[in-house]
C-alpha positions as CSV (number, residue, x, y, z in Angstrom):
1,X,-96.4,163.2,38.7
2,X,-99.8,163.9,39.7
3,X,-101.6,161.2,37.8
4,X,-99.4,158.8,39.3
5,X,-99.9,159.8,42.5
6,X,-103.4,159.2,41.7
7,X,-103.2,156.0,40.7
8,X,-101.0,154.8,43.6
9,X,-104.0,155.9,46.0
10,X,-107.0,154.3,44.1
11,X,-104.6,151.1,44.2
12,X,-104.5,151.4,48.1
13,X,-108.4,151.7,47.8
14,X,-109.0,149.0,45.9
15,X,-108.7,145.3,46.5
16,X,-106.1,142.9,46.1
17,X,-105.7,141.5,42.6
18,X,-106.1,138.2,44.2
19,X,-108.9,139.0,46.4
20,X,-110.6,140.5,43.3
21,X,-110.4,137.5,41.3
22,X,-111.7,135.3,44.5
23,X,-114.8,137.8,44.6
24,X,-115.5,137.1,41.0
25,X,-115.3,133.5,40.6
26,X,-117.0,132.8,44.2
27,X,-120.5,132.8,42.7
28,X,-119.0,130.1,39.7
29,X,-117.5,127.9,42.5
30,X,-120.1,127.9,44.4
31,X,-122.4,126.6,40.9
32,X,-119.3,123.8,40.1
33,X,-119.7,122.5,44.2
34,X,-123.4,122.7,44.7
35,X,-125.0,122.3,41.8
36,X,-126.7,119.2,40.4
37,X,-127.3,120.2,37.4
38,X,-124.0,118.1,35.2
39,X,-124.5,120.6,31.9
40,X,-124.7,123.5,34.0
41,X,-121.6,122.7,35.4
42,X,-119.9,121.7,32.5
43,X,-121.0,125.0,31.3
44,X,-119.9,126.9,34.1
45,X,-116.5,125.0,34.3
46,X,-115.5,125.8,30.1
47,X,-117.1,129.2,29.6
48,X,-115.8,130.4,33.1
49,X,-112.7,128.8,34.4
50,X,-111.2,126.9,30.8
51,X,-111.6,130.4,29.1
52,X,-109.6,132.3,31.9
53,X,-106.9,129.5,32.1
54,X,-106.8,129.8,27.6
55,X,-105.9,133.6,28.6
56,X,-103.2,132.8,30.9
57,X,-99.0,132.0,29.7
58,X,-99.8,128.2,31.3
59,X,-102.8,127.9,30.0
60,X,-101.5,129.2,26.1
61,X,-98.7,126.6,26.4
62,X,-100.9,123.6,27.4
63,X,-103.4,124.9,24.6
64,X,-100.2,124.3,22.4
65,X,-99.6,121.0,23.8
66,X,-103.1,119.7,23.9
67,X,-103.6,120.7,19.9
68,X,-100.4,118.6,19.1
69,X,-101.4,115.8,21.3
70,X,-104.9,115.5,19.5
71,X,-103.2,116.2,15.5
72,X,-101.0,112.9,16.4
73,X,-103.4,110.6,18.3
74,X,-105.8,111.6,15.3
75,X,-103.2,110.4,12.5
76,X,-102.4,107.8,15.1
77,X,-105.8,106.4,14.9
78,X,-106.3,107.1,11.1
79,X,-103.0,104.9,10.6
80,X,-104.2,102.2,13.0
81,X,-107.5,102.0,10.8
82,X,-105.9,101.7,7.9
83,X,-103.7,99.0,9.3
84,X,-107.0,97.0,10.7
85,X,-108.8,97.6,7.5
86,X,-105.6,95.7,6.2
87,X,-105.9,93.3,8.4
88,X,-109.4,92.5,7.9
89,X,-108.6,92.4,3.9
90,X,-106.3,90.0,4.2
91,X,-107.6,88.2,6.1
92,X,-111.0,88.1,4.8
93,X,-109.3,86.8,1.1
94,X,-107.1,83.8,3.0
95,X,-111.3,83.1,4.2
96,X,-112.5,83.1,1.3
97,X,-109.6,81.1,-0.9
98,X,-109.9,78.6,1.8
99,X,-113.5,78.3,2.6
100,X,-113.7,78.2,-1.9
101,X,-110.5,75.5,-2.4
């Protein structure tokens, strides 16, 4: 009972989870509105705030999502290759039978 007690005061000392997570992106906010620096931006923006969104339930699910998206619009582009390169074949031979008869 005692270490509970405990814990419920240092809670009432301490800040509020969301004024805790305000105070330690503040500084990275500050580098994504200020700075002019594009890579240090980009750099700021997927080692700070992309990694915390990958840790959260939302950001795990559209993780999912994003993975499936880019698996099919990768075999979506390697099938539309093929189907140009096919394209290109055929029409390349037609070319050449009637640029040869």
């Amino acid at each position: 009972m005692i270490g509970q007690e405990e814990e419920e005061e240092e809670e009432d000392d301490s800040l509020p989870l969301d004024e805790t997570i305000r105070s330690f992106l503040r500084p990275f906010t500050a580098v994504l509105r200020e700075a002019r620096d594009a890579r240090l931006r980009g750099h700021v923006e997927e080692r700070v705030f992309h990694h915390l969104m990958r840790q959260s339930d939302v950001g795990i699910a559209y993780d999912e999502v994003r993975k499936r998206l880019n698996s099919l619009r990768g075999k979506y582009l390697v099938f539309e290759f093929f189907v140009l390169a096919g394209r290109r074949r055929r029409g390349g031979r037609s070319g050449n039978r009637r640029g040869g008869g």
